[in-house]
SENU-652196 format. One line per 10 residues: number of its first residue (from 1); their letters; for each residue y, x, z of N, C-alpha, C, O. Coordinates in steps of 0.2 Angstrom, whole numbers. Atoms other than C-alpha are relative to their C-alpha. Layout:
NUM> a> Y:X:Z:Y:X:Z:Y:X:Z:Y:X:Z; ...
% end
This chain:
1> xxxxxxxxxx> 6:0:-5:36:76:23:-6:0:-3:-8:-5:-7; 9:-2:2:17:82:19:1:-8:0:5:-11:2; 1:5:0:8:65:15:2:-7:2:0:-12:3; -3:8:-1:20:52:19:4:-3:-7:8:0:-10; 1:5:6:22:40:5:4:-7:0:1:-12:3; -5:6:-3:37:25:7:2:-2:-6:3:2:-10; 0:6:5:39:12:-6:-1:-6:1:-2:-8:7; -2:7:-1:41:-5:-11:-7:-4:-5:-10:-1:-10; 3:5:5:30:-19:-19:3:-2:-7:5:-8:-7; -3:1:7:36:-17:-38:4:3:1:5:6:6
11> xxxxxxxxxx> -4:-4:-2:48:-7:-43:8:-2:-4:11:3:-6; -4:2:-2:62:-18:-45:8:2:2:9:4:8; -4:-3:-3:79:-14:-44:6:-4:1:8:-6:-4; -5:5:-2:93:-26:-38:6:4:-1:6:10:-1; -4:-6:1:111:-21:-43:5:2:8:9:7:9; -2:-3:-5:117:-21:-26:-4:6:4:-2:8:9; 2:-7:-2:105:-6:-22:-1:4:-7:-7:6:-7; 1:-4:6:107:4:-40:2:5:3:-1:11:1; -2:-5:-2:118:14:-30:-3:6:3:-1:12:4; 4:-7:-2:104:24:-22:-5:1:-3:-11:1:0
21> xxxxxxxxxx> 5:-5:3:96:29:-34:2:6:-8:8:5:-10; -4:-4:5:98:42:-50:-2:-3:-9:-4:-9:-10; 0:3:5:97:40:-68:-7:-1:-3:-10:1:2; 4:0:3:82:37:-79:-4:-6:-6:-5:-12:-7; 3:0:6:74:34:-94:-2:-8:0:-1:-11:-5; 4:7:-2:66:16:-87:1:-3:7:1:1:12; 1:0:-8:67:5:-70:-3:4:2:0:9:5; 6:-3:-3:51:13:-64:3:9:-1:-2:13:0; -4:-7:3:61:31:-69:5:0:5:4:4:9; -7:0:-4:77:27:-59:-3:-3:7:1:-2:13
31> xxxxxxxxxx> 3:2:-8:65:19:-44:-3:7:4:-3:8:10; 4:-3:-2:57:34:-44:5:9:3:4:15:5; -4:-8:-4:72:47:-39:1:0:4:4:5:7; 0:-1:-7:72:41:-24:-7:-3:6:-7:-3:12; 7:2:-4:54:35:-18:-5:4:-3:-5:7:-9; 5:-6:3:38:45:-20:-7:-5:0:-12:-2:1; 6:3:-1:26:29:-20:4:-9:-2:10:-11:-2; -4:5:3:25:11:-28:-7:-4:0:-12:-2:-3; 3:6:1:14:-4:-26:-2:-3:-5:3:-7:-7; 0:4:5:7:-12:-41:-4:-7:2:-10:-8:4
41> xxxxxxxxxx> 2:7:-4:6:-31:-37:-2:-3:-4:-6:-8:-2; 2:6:6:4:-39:-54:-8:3:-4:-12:0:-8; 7:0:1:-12:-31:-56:-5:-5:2:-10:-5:-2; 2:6:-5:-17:-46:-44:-2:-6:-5:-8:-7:-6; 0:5:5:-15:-59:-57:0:1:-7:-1:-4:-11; 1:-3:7:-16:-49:-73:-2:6:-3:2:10:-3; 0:-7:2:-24:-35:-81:5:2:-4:8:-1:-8; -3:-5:5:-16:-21:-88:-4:7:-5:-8:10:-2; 3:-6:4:-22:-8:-103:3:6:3:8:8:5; 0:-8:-3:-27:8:-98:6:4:-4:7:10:-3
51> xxxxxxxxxx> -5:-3:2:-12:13:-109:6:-2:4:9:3:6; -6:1:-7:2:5:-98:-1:2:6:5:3:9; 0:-4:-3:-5:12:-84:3:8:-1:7:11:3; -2:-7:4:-3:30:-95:6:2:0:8:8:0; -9:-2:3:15:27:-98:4:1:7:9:4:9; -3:0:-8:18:22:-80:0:6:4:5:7:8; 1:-8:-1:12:39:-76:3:5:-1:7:8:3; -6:-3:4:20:48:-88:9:0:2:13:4:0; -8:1:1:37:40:-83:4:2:8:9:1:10; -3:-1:-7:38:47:-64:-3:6:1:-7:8:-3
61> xxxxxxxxxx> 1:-8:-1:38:66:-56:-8:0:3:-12:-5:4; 7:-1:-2:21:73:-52:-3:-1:7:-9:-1:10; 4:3:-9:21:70:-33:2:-5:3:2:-7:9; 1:7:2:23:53:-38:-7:-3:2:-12:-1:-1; 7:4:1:8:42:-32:2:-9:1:6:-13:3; 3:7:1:2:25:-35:-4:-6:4:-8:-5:0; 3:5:-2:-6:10:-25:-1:-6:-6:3:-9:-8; 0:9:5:-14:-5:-37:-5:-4:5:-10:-3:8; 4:7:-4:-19:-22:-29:-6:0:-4:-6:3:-9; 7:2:2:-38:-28:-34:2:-4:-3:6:-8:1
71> xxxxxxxxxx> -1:8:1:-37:-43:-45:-3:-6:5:-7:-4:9; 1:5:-6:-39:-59:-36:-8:-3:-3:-13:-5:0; 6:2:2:-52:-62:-47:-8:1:3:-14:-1:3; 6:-3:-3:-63:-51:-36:1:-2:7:-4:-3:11; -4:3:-8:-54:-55:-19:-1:-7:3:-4:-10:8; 1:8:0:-52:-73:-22:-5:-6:-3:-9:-10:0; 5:4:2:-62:-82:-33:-7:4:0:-11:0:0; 4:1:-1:-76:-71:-34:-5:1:9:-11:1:11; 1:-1:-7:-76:-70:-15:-5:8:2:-9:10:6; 7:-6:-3:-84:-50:-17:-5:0:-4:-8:5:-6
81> xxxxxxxxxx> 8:0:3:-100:-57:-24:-2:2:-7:-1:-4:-10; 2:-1:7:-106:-51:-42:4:2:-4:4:1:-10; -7:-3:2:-91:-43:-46:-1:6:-4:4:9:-6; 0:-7:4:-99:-28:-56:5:0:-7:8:5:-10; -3:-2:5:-93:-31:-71:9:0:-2:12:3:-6; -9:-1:-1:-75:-34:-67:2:4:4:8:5:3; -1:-5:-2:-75:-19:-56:1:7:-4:5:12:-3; 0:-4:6:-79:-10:-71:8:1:-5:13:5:-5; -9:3:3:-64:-17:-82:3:4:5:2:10:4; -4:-2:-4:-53:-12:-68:-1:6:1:2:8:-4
91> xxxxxxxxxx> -1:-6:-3:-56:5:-62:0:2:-10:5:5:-12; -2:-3:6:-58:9:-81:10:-1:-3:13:2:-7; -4:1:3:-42:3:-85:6:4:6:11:7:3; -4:-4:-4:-32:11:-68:-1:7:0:4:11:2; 2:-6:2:-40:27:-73:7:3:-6:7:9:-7; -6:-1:2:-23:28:-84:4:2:5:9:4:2; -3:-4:-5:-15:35:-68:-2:7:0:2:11:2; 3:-6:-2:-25:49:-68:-1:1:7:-3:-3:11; 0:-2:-7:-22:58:-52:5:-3:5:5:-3:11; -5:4:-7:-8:49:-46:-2:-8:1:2:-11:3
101> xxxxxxxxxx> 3:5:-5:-18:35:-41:-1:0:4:-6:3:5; 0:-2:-11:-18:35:-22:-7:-4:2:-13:-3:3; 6:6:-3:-27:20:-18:0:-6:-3:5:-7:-7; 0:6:2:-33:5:-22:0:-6:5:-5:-6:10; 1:5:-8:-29:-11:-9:-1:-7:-3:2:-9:-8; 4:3:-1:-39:-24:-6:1:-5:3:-2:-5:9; -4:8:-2:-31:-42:-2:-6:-4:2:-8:-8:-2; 3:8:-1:-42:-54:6:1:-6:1:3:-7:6; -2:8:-2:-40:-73:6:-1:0:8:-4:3:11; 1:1:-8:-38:-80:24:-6:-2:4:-9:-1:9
111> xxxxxxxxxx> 9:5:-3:-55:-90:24:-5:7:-1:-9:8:3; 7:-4:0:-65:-75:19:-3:4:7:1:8:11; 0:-2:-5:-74:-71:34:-5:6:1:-10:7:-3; 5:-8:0:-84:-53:39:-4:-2:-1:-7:-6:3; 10:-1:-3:-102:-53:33:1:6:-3:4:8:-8; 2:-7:1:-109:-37:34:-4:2:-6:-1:7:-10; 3:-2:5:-121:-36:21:6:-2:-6:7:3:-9; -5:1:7:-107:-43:7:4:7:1:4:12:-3; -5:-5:-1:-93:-31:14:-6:8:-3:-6:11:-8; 2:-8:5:-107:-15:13:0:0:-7:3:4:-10
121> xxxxxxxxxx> 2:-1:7:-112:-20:-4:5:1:-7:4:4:-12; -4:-1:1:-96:-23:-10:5:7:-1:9:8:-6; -3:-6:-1:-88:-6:-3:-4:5:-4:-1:10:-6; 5:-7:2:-102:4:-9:-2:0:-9:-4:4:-12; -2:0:7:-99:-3:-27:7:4:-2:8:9:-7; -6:-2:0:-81:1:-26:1:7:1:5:10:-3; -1:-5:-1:-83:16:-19:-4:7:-5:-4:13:-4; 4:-4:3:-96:23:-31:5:1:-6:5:7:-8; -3:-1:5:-84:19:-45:6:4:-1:8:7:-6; -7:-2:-1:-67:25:-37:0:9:3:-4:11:7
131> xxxxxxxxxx> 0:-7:-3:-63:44:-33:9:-2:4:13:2:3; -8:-2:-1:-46:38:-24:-1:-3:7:-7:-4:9; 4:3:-5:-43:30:-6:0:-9:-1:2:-11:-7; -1:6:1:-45:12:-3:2:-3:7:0:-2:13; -4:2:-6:-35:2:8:-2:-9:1:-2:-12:-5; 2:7:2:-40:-17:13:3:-3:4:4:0:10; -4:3:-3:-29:-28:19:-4:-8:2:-4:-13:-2; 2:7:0:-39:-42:29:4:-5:4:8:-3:8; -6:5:-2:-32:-60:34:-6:-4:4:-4:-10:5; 5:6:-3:-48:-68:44:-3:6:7:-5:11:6
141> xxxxxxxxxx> 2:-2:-3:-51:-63:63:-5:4:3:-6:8:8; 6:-4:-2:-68:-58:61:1:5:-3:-3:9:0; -1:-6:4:-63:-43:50:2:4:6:1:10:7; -2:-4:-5:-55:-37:67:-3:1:6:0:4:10; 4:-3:-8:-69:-35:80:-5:7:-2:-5:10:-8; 2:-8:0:-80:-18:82:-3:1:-6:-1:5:-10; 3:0:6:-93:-22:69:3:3:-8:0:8:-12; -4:0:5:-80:-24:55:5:7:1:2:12:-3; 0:-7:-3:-71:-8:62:-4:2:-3:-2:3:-9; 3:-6:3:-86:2:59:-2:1:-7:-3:7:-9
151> xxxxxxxxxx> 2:-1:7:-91:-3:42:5:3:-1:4:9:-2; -5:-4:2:-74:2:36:1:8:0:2:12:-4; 1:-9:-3:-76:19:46:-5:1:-7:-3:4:-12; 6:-2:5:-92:21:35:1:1:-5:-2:5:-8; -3:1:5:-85:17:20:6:3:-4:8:2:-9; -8:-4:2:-68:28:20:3:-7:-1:2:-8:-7; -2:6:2:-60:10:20:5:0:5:4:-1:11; -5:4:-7:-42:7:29:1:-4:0:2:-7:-6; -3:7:-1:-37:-7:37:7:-1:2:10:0:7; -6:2:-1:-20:-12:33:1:-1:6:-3:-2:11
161> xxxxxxxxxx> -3:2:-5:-7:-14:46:6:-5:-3:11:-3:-7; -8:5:5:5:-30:40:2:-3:5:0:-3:11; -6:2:-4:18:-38:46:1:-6:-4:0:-6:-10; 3:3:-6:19:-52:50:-7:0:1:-11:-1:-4; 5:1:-3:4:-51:60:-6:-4:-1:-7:-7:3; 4:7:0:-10:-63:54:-9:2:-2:-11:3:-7; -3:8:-4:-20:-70:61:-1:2:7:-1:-2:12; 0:-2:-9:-22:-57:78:3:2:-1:6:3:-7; -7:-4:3:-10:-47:82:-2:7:0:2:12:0; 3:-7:1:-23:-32:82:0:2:-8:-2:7:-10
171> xxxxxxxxxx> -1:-2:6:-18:-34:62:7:4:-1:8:7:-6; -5:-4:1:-2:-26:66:-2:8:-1:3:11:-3; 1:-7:0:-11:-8:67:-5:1:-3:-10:-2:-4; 4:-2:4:-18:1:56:-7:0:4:-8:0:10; 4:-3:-1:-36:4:56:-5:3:-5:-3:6:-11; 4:-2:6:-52:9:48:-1:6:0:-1:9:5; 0:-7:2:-53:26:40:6:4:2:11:5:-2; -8:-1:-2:-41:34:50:2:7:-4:6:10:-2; -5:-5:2:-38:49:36:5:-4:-5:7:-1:-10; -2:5:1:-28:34:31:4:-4:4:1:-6:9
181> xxxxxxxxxx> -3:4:-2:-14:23:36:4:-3:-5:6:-1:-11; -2:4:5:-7:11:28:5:-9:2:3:-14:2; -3:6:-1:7:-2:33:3:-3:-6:4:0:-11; -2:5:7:12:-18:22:7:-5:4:5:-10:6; -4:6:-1:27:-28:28:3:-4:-3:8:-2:-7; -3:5:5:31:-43:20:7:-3:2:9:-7:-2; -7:5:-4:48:-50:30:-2:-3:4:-8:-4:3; 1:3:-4:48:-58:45:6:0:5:10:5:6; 3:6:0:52:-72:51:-5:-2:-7:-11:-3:-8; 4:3:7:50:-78:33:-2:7:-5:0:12:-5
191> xxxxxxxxxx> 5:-6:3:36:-69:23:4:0:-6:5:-6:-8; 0:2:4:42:-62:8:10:0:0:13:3:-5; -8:4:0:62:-68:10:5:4:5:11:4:5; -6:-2:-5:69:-59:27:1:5:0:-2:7:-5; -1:-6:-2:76:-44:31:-3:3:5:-5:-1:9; 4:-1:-6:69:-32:44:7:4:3:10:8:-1; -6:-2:-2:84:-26:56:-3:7:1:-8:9:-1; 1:-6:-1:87:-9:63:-4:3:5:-7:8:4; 6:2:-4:76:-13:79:-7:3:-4:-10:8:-3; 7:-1:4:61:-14:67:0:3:-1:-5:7:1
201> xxxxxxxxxx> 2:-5:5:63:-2:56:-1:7:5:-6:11:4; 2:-7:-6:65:11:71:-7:-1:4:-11:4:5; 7:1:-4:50:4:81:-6:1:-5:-12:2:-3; 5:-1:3:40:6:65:1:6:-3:-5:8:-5; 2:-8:-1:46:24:62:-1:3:6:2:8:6; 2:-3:-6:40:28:79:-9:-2:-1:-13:1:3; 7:2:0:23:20:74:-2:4:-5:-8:7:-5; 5:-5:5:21:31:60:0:7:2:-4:11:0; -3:-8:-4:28:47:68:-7:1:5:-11:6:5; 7:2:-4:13:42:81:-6:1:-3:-11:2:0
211> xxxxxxxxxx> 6:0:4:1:41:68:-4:5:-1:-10:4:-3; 1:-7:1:0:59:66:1:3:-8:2:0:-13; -4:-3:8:5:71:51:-6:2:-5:-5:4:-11; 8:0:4:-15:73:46:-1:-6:-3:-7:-5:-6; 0:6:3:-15:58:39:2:-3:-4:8:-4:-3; -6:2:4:-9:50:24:2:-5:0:-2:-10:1; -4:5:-4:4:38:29:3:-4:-7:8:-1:-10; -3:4:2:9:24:18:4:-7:2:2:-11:6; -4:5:-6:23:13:22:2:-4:-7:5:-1:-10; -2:3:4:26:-3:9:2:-5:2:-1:-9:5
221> xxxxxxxxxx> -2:6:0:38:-16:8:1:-5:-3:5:-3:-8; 0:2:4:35:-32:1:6:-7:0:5:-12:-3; -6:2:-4:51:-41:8:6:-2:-8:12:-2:-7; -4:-1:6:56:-43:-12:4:-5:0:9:-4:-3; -2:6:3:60:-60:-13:8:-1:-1:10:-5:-6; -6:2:0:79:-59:-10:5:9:0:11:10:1; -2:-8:1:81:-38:-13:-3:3:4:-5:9:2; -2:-3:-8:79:-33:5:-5:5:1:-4:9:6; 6:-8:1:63:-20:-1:4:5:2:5:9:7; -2:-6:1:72:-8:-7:5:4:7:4:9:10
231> xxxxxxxxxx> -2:-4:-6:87:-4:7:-5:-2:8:-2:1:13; 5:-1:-5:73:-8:20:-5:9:-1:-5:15:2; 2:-8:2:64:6:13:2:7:3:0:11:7; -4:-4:-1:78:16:10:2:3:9:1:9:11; -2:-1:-6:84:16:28:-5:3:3:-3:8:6; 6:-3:-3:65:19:34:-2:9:-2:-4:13:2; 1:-6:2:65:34:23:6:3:4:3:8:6; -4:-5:-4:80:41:33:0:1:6:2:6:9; 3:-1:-10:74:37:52:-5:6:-1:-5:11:2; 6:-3:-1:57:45:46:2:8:0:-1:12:3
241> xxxxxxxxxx> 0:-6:3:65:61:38:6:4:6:6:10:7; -4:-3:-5:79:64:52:-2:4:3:0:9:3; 2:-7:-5:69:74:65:-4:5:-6:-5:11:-5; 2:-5:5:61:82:50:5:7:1:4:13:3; -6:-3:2:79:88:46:1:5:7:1:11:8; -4:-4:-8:83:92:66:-6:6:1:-4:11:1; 3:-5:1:66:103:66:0:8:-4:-2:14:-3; -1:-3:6:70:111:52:8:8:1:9:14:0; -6:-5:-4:88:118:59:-2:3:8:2:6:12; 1:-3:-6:79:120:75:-3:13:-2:-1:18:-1
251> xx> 2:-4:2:68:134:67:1:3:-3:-3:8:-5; -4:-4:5:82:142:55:1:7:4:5:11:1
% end
């Protein structure tokens, strides 16, 4: 399906799910014969040389794309503020993806709370540097009233849609830039550790099917802690693509 994009946070392979996937060269090689999208999480906490990016590129098909986390360094401890020269670092160094870089997503701390003038300043650095989209995932309720909305709007900026909810529950739905969507679920009850049953995962390909098919739809799970990504995924990838299929023999 045009612009739908379904992956996992890392690309990890457990051996109880080895089986759905094909052979290759590398984890990231064999992750990628069955998903067309990949989160990078460790960027968070560490850079990487613009040549590991390069290789990461090199090692998956061409309609392969990528998402990298912002380091924390600019999220968390610089809270945003004075951040140029570590934005710098960074987009030079993800520039190893070339074109399969999708997006760049943008973690907030929980305490960070909307101010207008940091967030413009902020976006308008990022977005002068980046030719890709950007996705932000915020964690503080003021991010979620009109104001905060509009900037995003202005700025091509989505606002993630995660799971669990936190800390309204207008965080479960996407917003922002809507030629963009962008869902993040981490496990729930436990973040990170649960599985998502069959309920879920059908109620969230009905959310993305709703979304519309103009839009680039990103669906990642970070559900790693105990395997439960990948056949979450997995299975999402097959509700999504089923009415694809039944159109497709309707049309024959």
């Amino acid at each position: 399906m045009p612009h739908l994009f379904i992956g996992c946070a890392g690309w990890s392979i457990p051996s109880a799910s080895r089986h759905l996937f094909g052979e290759g060269d590398s984890m990231l090689a064999r992750y990628a014969t069955r998903f067309n999208a990949v989160e990078i999480n460790s960027s968070f906490y560490r850079p990487h040389q613009q040549a590991t990016y390069r290789r990461w590129a090199q090692s998956v098909p061409s309609g392969f794309r990528f998402s990298v986390k912002l380091p924390r360094t600019i999220t968390h401890d610089a809270r945003l503020r004075g951040i140029g020269r570590e934005l710098d670092r960074f987009i030079d160094e993800v520039e190893g993806l070339g074109r399969k870089l999708a997006l760049v997503l943008v973690q907030l701390p929980p305490s960070l709370t909307f101010e207008p003038r940091v967030a413009s300043t902020f976006f308008t650095m990022l977005r002068k540097r980046l030719d890709a989209g950007i996705a932000c995932e915020a964690r503080h309720a003021s991010w979620f009233m009109p104001k905060a909305q509009a900037l995003l709007e202005r700025h091509a900026v989505a606002r993630v849609a995660a799971d669990p909810a936190m800390p309204v529950e207008e965080a479960r739905v996407p917003g922002g830039d809507p030629r963009w969507r962008y869902w993040r679920w981490h496990g729930s009850p436990r973040m990170y550790y649960s599985a998502y049953d069959e309920a879920s995962l059908r109620a969230l390909a009905d959310d993305v099917h709703q979304g519309g098919t103009r839009s680039r739809r990103w669906i990642v799970f970070d559900n790693t802690a105990h395997g439960h990504a990948i056949p979450n995924a997995a299975r999402l990838q097959e509700l999504l693509e089923a009415p694809a299929r039944k159109r497709v023999r309707r049309s024959a």
